[in-house]
C-alpha positions as CSV (number, residue, x, y, z in Angstrom):
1,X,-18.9,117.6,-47.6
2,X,-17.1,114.7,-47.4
3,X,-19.1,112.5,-49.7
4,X,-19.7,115.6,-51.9
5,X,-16.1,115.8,-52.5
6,X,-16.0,111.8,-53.1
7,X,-18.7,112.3,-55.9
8,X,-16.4,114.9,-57.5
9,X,-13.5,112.6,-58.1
10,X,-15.2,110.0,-58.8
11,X,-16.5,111.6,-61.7
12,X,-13.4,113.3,-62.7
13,X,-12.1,110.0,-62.4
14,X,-14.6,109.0,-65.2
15,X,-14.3,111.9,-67.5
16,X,-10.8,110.7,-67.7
17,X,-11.3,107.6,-68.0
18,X,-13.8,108.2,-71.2
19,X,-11.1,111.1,-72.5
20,X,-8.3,108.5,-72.6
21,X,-10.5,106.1,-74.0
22,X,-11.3,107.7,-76.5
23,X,-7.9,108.3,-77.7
24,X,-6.9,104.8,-77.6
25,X,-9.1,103.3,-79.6
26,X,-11.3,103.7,-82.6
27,X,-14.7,104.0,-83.0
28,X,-17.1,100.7,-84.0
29,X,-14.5,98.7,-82.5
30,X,-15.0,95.8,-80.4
31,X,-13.2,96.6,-77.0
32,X,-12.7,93.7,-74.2
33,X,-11.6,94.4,-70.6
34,X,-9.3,91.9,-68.9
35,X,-9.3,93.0,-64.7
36,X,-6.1,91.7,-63.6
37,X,-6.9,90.2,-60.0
38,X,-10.5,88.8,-60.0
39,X,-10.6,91.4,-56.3
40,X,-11.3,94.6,-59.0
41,X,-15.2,95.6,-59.7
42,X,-14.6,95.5,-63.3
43,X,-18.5,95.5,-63.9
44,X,-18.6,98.4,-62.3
45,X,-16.0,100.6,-64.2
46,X,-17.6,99.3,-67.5
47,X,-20.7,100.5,-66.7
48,X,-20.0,103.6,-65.8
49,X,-17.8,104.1,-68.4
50,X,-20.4,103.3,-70.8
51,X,-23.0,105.6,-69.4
52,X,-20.7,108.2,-69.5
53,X,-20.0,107.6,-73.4
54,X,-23.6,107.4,-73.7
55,X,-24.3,110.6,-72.1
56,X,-21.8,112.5,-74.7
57,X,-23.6,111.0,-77.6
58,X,-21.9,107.8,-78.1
59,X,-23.8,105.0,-79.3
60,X,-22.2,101.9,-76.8
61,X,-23.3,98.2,-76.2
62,X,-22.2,96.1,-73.1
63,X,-21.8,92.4,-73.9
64,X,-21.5,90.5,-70.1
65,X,-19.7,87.3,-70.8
66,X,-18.4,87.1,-67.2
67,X,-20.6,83.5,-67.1
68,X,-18.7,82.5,-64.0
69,X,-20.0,85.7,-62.0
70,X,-22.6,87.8,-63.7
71,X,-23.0,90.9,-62.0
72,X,-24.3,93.7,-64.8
73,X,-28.2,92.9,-64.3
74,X,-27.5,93.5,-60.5
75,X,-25.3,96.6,-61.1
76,X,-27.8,97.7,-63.9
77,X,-30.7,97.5,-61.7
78,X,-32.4,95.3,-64.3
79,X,-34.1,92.0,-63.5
80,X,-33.5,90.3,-66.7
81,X,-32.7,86.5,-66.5
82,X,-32.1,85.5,-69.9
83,X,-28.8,87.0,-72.7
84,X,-25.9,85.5,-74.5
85,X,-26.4,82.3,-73.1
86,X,-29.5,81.9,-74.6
87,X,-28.1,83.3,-78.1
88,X,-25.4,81.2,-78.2
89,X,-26.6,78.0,-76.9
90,X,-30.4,78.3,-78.3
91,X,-29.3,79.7,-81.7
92,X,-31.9,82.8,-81.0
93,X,-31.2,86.2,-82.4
94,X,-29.0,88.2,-80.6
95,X,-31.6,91.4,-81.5
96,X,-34.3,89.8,-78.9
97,X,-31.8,89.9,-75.8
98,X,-30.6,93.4,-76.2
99,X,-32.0,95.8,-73.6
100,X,-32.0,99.5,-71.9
101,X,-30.1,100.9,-69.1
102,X,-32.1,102.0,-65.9
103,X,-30.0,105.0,-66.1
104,X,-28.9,105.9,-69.3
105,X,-31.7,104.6,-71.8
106,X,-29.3,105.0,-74.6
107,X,-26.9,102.8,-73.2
108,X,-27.5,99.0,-74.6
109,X,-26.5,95.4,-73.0
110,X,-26.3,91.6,-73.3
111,X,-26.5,90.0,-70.0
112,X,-25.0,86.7,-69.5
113,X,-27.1,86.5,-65.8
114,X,-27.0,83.1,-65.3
115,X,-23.6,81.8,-63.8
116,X,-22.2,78.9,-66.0
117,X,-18.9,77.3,-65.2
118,X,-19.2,75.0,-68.6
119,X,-18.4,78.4,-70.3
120,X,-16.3,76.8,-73.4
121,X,-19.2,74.4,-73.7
122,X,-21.5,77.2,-75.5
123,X,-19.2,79.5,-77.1
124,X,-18.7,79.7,-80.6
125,X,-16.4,81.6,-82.0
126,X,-18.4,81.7,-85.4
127,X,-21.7,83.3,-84.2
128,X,-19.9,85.7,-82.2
129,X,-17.8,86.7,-84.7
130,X,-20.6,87.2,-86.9
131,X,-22.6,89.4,-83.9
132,X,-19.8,91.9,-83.2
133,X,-19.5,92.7,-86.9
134,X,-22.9,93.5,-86.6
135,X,-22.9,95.4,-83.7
136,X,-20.0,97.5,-85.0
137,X,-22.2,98.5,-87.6
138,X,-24.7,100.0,-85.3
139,X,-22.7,100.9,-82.4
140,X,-19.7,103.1,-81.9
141,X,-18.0,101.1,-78.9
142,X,-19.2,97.6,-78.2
143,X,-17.8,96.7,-74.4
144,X,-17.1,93.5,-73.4
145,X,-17.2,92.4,-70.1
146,X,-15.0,89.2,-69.2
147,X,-13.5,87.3,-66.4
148,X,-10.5,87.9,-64.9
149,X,-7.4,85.7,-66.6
150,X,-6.0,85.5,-62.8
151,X,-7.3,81.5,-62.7
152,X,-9.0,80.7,-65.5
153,X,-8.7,81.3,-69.4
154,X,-12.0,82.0,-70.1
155,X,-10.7,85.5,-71.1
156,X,-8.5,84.0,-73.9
157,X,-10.8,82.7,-76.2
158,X,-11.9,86.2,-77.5
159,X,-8.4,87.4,-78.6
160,X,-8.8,87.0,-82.3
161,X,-12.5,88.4,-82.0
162,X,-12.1,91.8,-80.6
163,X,-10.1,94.9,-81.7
164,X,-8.6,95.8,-78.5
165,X,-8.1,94.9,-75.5
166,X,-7.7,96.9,-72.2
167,X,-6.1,95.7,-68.7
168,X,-7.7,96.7,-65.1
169,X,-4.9,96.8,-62.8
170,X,-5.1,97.7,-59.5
171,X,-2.9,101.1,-58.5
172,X,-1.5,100.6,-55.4
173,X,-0.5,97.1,-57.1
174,X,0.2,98.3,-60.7
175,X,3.8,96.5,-61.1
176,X,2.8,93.8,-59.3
177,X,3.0,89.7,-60.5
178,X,-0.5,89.5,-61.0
179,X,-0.8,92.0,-63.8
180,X,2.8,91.2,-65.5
181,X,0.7,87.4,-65.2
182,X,-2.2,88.8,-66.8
183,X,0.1,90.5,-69.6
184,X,2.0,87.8,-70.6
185,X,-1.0,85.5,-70.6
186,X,-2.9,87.4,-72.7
187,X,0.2,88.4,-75.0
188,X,0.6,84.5,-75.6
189,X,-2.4,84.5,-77.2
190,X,-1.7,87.5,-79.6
191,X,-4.1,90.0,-77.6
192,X,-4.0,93.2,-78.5
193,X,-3.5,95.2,-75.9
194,X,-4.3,98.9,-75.8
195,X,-4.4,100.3,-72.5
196,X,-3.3,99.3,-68.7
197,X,-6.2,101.3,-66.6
198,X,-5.1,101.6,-63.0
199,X,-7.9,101.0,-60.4
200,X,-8.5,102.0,-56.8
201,X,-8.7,98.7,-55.5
């Protein structure tokens, strides 16, 4: 009963999470998520979040470029070792590295499975530009998973690439330093910031 009753909140939890989403930002929009404390799954709630838009008809795309700790192939349940590395520093077409959800087959992705720490080595802010416009063409929310800005900037460089930008704060935590940090850091850099979503942990 117990984990029955788990199950249902967690995917009220998710409806409401898609619902507000929904309402904060507009579709073919490029949308990155910022966790505030590198401690939140942010992977996770991205995931989910896109297999729930998927599952009402909603055309998504997750990009991982979380190169210091790649998790999505693990979470996924995909063994894939290749993605946006290999686009961006190979110069290969970003078409070849797209594939399926194990669970939602209309849910697409970009892994970035193989942990870099040289991450501002690779990235260019031309041929991603260029990608996203043309993913927001074919998709109605491209997700973009990214590192926490808790200790490194990595999270920085995509502010004047993406249309919005939404914060994962922990609740029990939400007015806490490390997410005023996280705001002000990514404010500096003229983010735009559409939505604080409050965690578990």
């Amino acid at each position: 009963m117990f984990n029955k009753n788990k199950n249902l909140r967690v995917k009220k939890a998710f409806e409401n999470l898609k619902d507000n989403f929904i309402k904060s930002v507009d579709r073919h929009e490029v949308i990155q998520f910022v966790p505030a404390t590198e401690k939140i799954d942010k992977t996770s709630i991205i995931l989910n979040l896109g297999r729930i838009l998927t599952k009402n008809g909603y055309k998504v795309i997750i990009i991982e470029s979380d190169f210091r700790n790649p998790t999505l192939s693990e979470k996924a349940e995909v063994e894939i070792n290749r993605g946006l590395v290999d686009i961006l520093e190979k110069e290969r077409p970003y078409e070849n590295y797209i594939i399926n959800d194990s669970i939602e087959k209309g849910l697409d992705m970009i892994l970035a499975p193989e942990k870099r720490e040289d991450t501002l080595g690779f990235l260019d802010i031309d041929r991603l530009d260029d990608i996203f416009y043309l993913l927001s063409e074919k998709y109605d929310y491209i997700l973009l998973d990214t590192a926490s800005n808790e200790k490194n900037d990595d999270a920085h460089f995509y502010a004047d690439l993406v249309d919005s930008v939404m914060i994962l704060a922990p609740k029990k935590d939400f007015r806490d330093k490390k997410l005023k940090n996280a705001l002000e850091k990514l404010e500096n850099v003229g983010a735009k910031i559409s939505a604080i979503i409050k965690t578990e942990k």
